[in-house]
C-alpha positions in Angstrom: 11.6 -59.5 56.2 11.8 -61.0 52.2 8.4 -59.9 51.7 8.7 -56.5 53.3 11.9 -56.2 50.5 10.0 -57.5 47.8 7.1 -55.2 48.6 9.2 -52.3 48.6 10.7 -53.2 45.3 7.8 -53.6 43.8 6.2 -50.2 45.4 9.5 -48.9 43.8 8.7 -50.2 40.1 4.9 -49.3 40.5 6.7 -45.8 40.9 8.8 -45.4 37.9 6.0 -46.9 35.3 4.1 -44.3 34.1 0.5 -44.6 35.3 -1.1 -44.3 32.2 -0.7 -45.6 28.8 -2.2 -42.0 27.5 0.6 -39.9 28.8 2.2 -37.6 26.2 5.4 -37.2 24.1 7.9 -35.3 26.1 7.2 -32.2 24.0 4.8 -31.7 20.6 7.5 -31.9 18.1 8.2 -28.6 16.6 6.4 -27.8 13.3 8.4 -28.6 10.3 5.4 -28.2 7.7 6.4 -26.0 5.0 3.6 -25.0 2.3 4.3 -25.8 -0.5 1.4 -24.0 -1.5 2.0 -20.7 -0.8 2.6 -19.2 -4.2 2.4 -15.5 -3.2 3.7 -14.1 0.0 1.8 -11.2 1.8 4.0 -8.3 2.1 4.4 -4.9 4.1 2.5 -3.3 1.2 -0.6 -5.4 1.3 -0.7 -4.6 5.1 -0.3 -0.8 3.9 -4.0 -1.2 2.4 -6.7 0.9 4.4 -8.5 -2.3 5.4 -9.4 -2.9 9.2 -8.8 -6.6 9.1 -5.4 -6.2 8.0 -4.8 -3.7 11.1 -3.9 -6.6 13.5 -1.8 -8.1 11.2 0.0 -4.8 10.9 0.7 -4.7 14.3 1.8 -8.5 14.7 4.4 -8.1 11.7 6.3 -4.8 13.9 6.0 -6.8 17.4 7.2 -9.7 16.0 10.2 -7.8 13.7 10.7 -6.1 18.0 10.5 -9.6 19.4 13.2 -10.8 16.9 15.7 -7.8 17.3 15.1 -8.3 21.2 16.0 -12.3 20.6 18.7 -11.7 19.0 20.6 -9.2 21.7 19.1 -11.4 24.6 21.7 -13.9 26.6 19.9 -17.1 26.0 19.6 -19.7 28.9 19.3 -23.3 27.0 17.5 -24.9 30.3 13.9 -23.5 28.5 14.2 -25.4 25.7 16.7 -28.5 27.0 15.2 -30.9 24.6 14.7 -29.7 21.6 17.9 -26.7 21.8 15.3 -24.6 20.1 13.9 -21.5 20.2 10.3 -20.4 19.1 9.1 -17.2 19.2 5.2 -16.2 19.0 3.3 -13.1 19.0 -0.9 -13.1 20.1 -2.3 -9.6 18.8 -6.0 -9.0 20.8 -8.8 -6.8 20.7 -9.5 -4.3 23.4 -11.6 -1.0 24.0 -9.0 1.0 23.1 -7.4 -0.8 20.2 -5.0 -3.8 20.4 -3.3 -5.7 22.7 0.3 -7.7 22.1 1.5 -10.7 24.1 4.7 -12.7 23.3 5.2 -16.5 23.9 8.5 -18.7 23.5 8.7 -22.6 23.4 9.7 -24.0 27.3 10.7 -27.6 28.0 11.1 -27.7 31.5 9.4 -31.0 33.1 10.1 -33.9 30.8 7.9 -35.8 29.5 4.9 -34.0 29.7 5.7 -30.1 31.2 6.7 -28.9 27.6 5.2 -25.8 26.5 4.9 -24.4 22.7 5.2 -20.5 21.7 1.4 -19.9 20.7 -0.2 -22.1 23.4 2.6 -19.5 25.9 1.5 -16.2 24.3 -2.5 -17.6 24.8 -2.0 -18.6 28.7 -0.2 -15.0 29.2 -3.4 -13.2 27.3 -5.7 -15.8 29.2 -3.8 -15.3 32.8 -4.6 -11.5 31.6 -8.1 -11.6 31.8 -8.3 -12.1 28.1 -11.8 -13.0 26.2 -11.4 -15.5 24.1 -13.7 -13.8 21.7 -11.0 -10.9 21.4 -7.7 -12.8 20.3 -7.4 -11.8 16.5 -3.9 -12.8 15.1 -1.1 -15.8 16.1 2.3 -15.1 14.3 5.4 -17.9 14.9 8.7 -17.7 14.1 11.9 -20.0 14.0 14.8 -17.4 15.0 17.5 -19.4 13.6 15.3 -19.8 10.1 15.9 -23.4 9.7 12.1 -24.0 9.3 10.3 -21.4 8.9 7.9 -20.4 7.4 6.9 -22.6 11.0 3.3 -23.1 11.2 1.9 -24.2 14.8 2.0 -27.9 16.1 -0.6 -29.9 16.3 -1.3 -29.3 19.5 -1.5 -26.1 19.2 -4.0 -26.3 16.2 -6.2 -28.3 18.8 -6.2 -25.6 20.8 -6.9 -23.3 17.9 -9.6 -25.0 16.8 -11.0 -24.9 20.2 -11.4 -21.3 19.9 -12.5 -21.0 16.8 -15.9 -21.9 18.6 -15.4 -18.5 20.6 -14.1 -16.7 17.3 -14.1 -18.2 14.0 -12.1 -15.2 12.3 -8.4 -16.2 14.0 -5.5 -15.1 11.6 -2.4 -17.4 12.0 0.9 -16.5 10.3 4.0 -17.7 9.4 6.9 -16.1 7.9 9.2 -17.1 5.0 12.2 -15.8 6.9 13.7 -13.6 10.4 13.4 -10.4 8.7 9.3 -11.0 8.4 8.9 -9.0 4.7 7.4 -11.8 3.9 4.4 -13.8 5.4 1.7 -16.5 4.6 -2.0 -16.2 6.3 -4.1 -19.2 7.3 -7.7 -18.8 8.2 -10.2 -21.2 9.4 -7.1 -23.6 8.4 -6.8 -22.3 4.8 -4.2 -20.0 3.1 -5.0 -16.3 2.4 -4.2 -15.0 -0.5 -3.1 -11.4 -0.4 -5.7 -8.5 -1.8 -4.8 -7.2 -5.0 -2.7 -4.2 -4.9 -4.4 -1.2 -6.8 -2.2 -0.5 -9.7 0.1 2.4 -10.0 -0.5 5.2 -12.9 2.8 3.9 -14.9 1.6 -0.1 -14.6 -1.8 0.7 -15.3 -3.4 1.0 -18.8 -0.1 2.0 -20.2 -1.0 4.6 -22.7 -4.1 6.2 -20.3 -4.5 9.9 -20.7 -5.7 10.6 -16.7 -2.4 10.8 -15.1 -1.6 13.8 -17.6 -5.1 15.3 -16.9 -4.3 15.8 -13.2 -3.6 19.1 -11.8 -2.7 19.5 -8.0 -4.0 22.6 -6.4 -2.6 24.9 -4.4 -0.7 23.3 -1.3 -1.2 19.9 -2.4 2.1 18.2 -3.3 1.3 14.3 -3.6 -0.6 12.8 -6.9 -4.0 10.4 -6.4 -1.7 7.5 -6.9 0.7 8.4 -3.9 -2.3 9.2 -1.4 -4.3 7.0 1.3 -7.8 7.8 0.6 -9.1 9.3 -2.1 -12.8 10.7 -2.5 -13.4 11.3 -6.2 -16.4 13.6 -7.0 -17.5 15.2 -10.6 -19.7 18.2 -12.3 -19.5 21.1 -14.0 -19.4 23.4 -10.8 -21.3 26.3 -13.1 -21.3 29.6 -10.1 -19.8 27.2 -7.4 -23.1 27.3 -5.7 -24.2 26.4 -1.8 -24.6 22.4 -3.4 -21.5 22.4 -5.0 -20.2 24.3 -1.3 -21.2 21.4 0.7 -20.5 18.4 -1.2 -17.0 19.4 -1.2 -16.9 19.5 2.2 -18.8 16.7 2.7 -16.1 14.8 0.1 -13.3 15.8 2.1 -14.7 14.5 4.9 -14.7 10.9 3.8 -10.9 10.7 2.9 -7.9 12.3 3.0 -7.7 13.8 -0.3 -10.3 15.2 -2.5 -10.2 14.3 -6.5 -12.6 17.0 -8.3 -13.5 16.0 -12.0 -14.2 19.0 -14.1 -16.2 18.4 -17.6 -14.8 20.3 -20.6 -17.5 22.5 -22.4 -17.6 20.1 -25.2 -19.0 17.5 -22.8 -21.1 19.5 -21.6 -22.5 20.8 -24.4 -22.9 17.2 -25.6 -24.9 16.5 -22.6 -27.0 19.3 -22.2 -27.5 20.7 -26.1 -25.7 24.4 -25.0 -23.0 25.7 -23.6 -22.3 26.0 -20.0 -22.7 29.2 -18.3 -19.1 29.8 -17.6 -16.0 29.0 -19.6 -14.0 25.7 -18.4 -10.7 28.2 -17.0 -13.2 29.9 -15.3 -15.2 27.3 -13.4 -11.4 24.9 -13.2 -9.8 28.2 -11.9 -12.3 28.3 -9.3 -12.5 24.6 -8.6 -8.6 24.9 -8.0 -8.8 27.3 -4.9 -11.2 26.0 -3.1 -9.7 24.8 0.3 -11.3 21.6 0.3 -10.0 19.9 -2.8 -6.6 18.5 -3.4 -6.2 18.1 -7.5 -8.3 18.2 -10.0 -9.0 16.2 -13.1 -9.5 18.0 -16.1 -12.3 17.2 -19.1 -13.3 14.3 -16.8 -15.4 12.0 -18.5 -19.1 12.3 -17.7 -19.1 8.8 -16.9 -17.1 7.0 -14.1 -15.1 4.5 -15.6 -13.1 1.2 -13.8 -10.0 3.1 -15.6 -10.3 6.0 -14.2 -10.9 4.5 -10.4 -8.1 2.4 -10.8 -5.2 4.4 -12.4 -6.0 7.3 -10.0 -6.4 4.8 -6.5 -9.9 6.4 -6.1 -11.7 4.2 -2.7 -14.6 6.4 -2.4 -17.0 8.2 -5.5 -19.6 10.9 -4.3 -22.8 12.7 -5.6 -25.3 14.7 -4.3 -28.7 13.9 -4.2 -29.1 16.4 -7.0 -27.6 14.9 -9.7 -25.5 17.0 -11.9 -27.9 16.4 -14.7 -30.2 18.3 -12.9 -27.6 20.7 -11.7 -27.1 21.9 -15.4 -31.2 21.7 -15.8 -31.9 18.6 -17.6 -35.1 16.6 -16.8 -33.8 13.2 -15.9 -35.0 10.3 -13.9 -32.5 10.4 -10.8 -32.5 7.3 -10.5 -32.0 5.9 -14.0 -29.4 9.2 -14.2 -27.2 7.8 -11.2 -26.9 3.8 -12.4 -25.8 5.2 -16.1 -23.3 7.3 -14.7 -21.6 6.2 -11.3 -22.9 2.4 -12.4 -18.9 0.7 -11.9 -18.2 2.2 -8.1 -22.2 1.8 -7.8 -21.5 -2.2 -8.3 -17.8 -2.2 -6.9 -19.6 -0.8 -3.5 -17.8 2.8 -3.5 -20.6 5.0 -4.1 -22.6 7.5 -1.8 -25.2 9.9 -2.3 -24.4 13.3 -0.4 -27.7 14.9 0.9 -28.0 18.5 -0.9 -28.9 21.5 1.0 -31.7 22.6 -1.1 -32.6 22.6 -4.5 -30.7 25.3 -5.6 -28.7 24.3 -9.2 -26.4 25.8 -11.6 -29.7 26.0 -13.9 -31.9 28.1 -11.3 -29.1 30.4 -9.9 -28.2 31.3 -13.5 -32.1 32.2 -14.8 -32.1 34.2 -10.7 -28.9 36.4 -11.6 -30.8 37.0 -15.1 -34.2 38.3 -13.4 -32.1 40.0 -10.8 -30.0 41.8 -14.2 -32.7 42.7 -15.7 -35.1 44.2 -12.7 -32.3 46.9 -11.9 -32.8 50.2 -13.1 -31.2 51.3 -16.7 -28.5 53.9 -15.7 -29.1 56.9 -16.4 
C-alpha cells in the first residue's frame, strides 16, 4: 500500500516537470527595439512614386491605417493576450494573379507556456492555411495600437521564421511605424533599413532661378503643369509641316505616360543648328504643336539638348525620339548614332530614353523640297 502511494506521488511529480529542458518562454517577448538608426521616415509621398515595388507597400500602409480604425471601435476580450495585456497588430500583403492579397494577424496567448502566438507569425499561418506560396508573400507591417513602442519591429522569433523564407523569397519588405496614424514608416530588407527614394523636386525648390517653369504652356484642355502630373513623356523638334513622323511619335509618346511634354526649338536654335532658317515661323509650328490632341503642354525655345535641369524641374520619367533623329528631320547629315548620345546623353545614362520606330523616311527636309517640285510643276495661271 506505501509503495503504491509513493508511486503515485511520484507519477504525479513526473507530471508537473516539464519533460524537456528545451521547452520555450511562455510567449516571445514583444519587440521593444527601437532604431535608432532611422534617420528619415518613409512617407505617404514616397509611396505616391510610380514604382511597382512600392505598390505593396502602398497597400499595407491603407489596410493597416483600416486595421487600426477597426481596433480601435472593436470590444476587446483580454483572454487573447492574458499575459502580456497587449495587443499587436500585423498586416501580410501577397502576390496573386490578379494583384494583391491582404491578411491580418494579432498577438494570442492562449496556452501558457508554450501556445503563445505573435502578429506576423498569425497573419503568415492565415496566408499559409490559404493556400499561400511562400514565394508570393511581399510585405509584413506591425504595429503597437497603444503606441508605447512602436516603431515595433518583429520578435525574434518571428525573424527566424523570416529568415526561413527568405530562402523561398529574398525580396520580403518588413515595416514598422513611428506611430498609430502610420504617416510615417521605416523599411527593413534582407534585415537592413531602406532608405526612402529621392523625391523629384518641385519647380519652386528646384534650381531656384530656372527659366523652364515660365517656358511652359498648357494646351488646350490640359489644366495640371509637368510638376503636378504622374507620368510624363518628354519629346523634342522642330515639328517643321507636322508630318506622318512627327504624327506618330506623338502618339506613340502619349502612349507611354499620361501626359505628353512637347519641346519646341526657337528659330534661333535652329538656325544655329542647321546654318538657315526653319521652314515655318516658331508661332506657326508652336501654334500647331498646341492643338494637337495628343500633347498636354508644350515647352517653348526648348533647348536642343536634354539637360538633368530640365528632367528634373519639369518631373519628366520617360524622354522619346524617333529613329529619325531630328537632325536629320531638318536635313543635316549626321551620324545617328553619335547625334543621339550628344543630345539625349543624361536620360540616355539615367535609363529614360527610347527610340520610337518612324514610319518611313519622310522629314521636314524632303516634304519641304516635295511641296517645292509640286509648286513649281503646276501650270502658270493664265
Amino acid at each position: 500500500m506505501l509503495m503504491a502511494q509513493e508511486s503515485d506521488a511520484k507519477r504525479r511529480k513526473l507530471f508537473l516537470t516539464p519533460s524537456s529542458p528545451r521547452l520555450p518562454p511562455a510567449s516571445p517577448a514583444l519587440s521593444t527595439y527601437s532604431d535608432p538608426e532611422v534617420v528619415e521616415w518613409w512617407t505617404e509621398e514616397h509611396l505616391a512614386l510610380d514604382l511597382p515595388e512600392l505598390k505593396a507597400m502602398s497597400i499595407a500602409i491603407h489596410e493597416m491605417q483600416q486595421y487600426f480604425a477597426e481596433w480601435q471601435d472593436a470590444s476587446k476580450d483580454p483572454f487573447w493576450q492574458r499575459k502580456s495585456g497587449k495587443s499587436v497588430l500585423s498586416i501580410l500583403i501577397c502576390r496573386s494573379e490578379s494583384g494583391y492579397r491582404t491578411f491580418r494577424g494579432m498577438n494570442t496567448e492562449v496556452s501558457l507556456p508554450a501556445g503563445s502566438f505573435c502578429a506576423e507569425r498569425a497573419a503568415i499561418t492565415r496566408a499559409a492555411s490559404d493556400l499561400v506560396h511562400a514565394k508570393d508573400i511581399s510585405t509584413i507591417a506591425t504595429l503597437d495600437p497603444a503606441d508605447k513602442m512602436n516603431p515595433l519591429w518583429p520578435c525574434e522569433v518571428c525573424q527566424s521564421w523570416l529568415s526561413k523564407l527568405k530562402q523561398q523569397n529574398e525580396d520580403i519588405a518588413v515595416l514598422a511605424f513611428a506611430s498609430t496614424d502610420c504617416k510615417q514608416f521605416a523599411v527593413r530588407l534582407n534585415e537592413k533599413l531602406v532608405d526612402p527614394p529621392a523625391m523629384p523636386p518641385s519647380p519652386n525648390e528646384a534650381l531656384t532661378g530656372s527659366p523652364l517653369p515660365d517656358l511652359v504652356e498648357l494646351a488646350e484642355g490640359t489644366t495640371d503643369f509637368p510638376w503636378d502630373c504622374k507620368e510624363v513623356v518628354y519629346v523634342d523638334g522642330a515639328w517643321n509641316f507636322l508630318h506622318g513622323g512627327h504624327q506618330r511619335i506623338l502618339k506613340e509618346a502619349k502612349a507611354r505616360g499620361s501626359h505628353v511634354l512637347v519641346g519646341v526649338h526657337s528659330d534661333q536654335t535652329l538656325s544655329d543648328v542647321f546654318g538657315s532658317q526653319s521652314h515655318e515661323d516658331f508661332a506657326t509650328r508652336l501654334g500647331r504643336i498646341l492643338q494637337n490632341r495628343h500633347v498636354s503642354f508644350v515647352l517653348k525655345d526648348a533647348p536642343w539638348k536634354v539637360s538633368k535641369d530640365l528632367i528634373d524641374i519639369l518631373c519628366v520619367k520617360k524622354v522619346v525620339s524617333g529613329s529619325v533623329s531630328k537632325a536629320a528631320d531638318g536635313g543635316k547629315v549626321v551620324d545617328e548614332e553619335d547625334q543621339l548620345q550628344d543630345i539625349y546623353r543624361i536620360p540616355i545614362d539615367l535609363g529614360i530614353f527610347e527610340i520610337i520606330e518612324s514610319p518611313d523616311s519622310i522629314t521636314e527636309e524632303s516634304h519641304a523640297r516635295s511641296t517645292s517640285k509640286s509648286l513649281e510643276s503646276r501650270p502658270a495661271p493664265c
